[in-house]
C-alpha positions in Angstrom: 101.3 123.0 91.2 97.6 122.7 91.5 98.0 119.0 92.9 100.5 120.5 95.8 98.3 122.5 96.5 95.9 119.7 97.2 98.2 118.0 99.1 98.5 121.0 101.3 94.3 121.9 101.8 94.1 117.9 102.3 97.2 117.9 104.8 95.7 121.2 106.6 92.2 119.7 106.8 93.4 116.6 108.1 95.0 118.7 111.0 98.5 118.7 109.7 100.1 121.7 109.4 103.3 121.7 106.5 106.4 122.5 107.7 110.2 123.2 106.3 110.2 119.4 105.5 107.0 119.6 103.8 107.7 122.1 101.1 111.8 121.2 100.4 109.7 118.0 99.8 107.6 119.2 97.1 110.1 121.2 95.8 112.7 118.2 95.8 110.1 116.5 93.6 109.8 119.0 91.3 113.6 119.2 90.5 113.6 115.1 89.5 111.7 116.0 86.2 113.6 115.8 83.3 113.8 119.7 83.3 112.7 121.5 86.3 110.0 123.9 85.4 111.2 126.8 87.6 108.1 128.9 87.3 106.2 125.7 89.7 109.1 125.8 91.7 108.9 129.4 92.7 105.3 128.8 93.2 105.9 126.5 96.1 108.2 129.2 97.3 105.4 131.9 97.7 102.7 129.5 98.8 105.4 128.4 101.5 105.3 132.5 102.5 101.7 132.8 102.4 101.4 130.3 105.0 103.5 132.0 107.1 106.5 129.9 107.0 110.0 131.7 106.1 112.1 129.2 103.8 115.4 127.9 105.6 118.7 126.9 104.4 117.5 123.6 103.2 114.3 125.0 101.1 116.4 127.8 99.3 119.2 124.6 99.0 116.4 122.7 97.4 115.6 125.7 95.3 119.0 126.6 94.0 119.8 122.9 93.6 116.9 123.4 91.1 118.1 126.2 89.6 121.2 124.0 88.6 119.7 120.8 87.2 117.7 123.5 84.8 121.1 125.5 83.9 119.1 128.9 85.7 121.7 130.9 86.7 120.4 133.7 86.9 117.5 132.5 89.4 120.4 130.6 91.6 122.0 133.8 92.1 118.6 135.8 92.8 117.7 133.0 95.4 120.8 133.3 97.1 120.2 136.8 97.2 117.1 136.8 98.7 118.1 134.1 101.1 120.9 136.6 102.3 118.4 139.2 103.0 116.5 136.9 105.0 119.4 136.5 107.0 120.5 133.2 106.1 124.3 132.1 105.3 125.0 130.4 102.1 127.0 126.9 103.0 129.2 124.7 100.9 126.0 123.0 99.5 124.8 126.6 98.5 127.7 127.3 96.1 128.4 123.8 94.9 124.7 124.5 93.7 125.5 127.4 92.1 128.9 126.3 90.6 126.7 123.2 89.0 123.9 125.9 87.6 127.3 127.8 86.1 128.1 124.3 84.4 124.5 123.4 82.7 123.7 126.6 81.4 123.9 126.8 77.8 127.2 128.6 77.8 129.4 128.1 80.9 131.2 131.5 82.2 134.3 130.7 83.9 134.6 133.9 85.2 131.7 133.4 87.2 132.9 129.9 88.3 136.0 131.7 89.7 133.9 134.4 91.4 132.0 131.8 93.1 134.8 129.9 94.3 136.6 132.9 95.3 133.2 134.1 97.7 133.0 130.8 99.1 136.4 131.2 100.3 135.8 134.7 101.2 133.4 133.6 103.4 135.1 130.7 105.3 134.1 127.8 103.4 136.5 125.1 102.3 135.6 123.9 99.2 134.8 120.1 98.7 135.3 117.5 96.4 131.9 117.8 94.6 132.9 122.0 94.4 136.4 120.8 92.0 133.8 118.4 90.2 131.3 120.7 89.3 134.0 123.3 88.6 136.0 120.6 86.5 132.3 120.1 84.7 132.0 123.5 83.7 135.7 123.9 82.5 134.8 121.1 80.2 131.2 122.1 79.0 133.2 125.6 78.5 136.1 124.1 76.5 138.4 125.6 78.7 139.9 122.9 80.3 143.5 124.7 81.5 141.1 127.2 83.6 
């Protein structure tokens, strides 16, 4: 995180001011590691705030998509909670995110799946192909594949 950080007092010195793009990008790069250390990507959340800059749809995407490669459920759900107090409406990209968080996590709940599904539907959204395959994923990972 410290070298972000760089990037951003070099990038702000230089007369550039970072911008939506700007963090999704470092937070984009954080999720290609191996395992996503969520604690850096939160950090690029909040300096995002202190600069005055409210994450969009795509940041919180980024985030959550995060959230998934690392199996952190519980911190995909909180970000889409605190995205939805900021206003913002969850899209299909949102809960495929969330549905592929469901299938890495160390124990798949298919309950949860189904939940998801079923508020994605709730709220308009037609679910895709990658939504069945990250469904299908969990199903498997679960052992439960007649779900």
């Amino acid at each position: 995180i410290a070298a972000a950080e760089r990037l951003l007092q070099e990038m702000e010195q230089m007369g550039l001011k970072p911008d939506f793009v700007t963090f999704s990008s470092f937070i984009d790069a954080f999720t290609k590691a191996a395992r996503p250390d969520m604690n850096q990507i939160l950090k690029i959340l909040e300096l995002m705030k202190a600069r005055g800059l409210k994450p969009n749809l795509r940041t919180f995407n980024c985030a959550i998509n995060a959230c998934a490669k690392a199996g952190d459920v519980a911190e995909a759900e909180r970000l889409l909670q605190e995205m939805e107090r900021m206003g913002l409406e969850p899209n299909v990209i949102t809960f495929n995110s969330l549905i592929d968080a469901c299938a890495k996590a160390a124990r798949p709940d298919m309950k949860q799946v189904s939940k998801i599904l079923e508020l994605m539907k709730a709220r308009g959204l037609k679910p895709n192909l990658r939504t069945f395959n990250c469904a299908i994923n969990a199903c498997a990972k679960a052992g439960d594949v007649a779900e």
